[in-house]
C-alpha positions as semicolon CSV with decimal commas, in nm:
position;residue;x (nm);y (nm);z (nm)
1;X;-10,405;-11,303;14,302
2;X;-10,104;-11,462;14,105
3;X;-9,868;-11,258;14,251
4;X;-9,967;-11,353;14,618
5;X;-9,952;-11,717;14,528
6;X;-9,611;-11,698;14,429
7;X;-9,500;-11,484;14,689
8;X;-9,643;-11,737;14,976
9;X;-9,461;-12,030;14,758
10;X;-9,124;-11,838;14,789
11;X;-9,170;-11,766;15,139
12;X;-9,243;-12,173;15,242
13;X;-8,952;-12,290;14,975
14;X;-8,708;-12,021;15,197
15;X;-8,874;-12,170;15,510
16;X;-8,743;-12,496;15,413
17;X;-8,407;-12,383;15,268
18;X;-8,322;-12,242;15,567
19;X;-8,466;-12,537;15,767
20;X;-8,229;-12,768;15,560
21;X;-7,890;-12,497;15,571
22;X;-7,902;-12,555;15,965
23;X;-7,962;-12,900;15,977
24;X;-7,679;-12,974;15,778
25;X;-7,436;-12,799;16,070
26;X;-7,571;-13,044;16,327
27;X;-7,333;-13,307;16,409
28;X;-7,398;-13,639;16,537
29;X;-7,152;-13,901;16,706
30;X;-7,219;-14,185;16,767
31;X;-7,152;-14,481;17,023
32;X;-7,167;-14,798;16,865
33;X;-7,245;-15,084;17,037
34;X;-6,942;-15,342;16,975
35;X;-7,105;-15,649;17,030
36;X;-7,278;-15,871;16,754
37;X;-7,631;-15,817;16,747
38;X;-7,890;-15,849;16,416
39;X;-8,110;-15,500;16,560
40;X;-8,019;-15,208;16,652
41;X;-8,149;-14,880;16,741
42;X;-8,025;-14,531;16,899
43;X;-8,015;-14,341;17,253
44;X;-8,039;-13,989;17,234
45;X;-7,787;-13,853;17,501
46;X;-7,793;-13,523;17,446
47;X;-8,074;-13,221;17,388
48;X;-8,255;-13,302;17,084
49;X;-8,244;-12,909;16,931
50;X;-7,806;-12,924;16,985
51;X;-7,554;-12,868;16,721
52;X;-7,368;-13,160;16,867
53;X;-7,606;-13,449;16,896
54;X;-7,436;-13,753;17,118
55;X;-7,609;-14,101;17,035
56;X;-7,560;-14,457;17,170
57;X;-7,664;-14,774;17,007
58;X;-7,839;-15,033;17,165
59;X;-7,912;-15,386;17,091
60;X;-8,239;-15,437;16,956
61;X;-8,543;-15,246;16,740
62;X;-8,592;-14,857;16,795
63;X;-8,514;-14,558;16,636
64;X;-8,224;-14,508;16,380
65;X;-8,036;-14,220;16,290
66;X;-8,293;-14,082;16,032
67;X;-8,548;-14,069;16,271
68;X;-8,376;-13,783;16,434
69;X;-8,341;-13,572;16,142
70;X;-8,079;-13,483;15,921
71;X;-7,729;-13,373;16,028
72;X;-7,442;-13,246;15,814
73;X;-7,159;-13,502;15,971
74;X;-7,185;-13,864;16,134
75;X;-6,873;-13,991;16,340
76;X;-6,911;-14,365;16,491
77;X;-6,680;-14,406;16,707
78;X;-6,630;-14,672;16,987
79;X;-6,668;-14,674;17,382
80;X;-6,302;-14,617;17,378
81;X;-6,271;-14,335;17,165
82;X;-6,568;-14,156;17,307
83;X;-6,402;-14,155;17,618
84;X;-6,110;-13,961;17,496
């Protein structure tokens, strides 16, 4: 009976290492929205399950960047330089 238990842990603890390896090769940039605002949430512009994940901020209360899980790299960049 031990045995299984510890098996089954080992096999949810890889579940999640694995989980964690690929979400730290997901990418996100960023928009940011260059006017002054207090709030601020993101606009997901791109599939949700990509490697490259392409956000814009937006004035007021929403999501943030947590809320879309965890990614390896973050790049804000501004309208300009998303353009290039």
């Amino acid at each position: 009976m031990r045995k299984l238990s510890i098996r089954s842990r080992l096999e949810r603890l890889e579940a999640i290492r694995q989980k964690r390896a690929s979400a730290l090769q997901r990418e996100a940039f960023v928009e940011i929205f260059e006017e002054d605002c207090v709030e601020r949430h993101l606009v997901m512009n791109s599939p949700p399950d990509a490697q490259r994940v392409f956000f814009q901020e937006r004035p007021g209360p929403g999501p943030q960047l947590a809320d879309f899980g965890e990614f390896g790299s973050v790049l804000y960049l501004t309208p300009d330089e998303m353009n290039l």
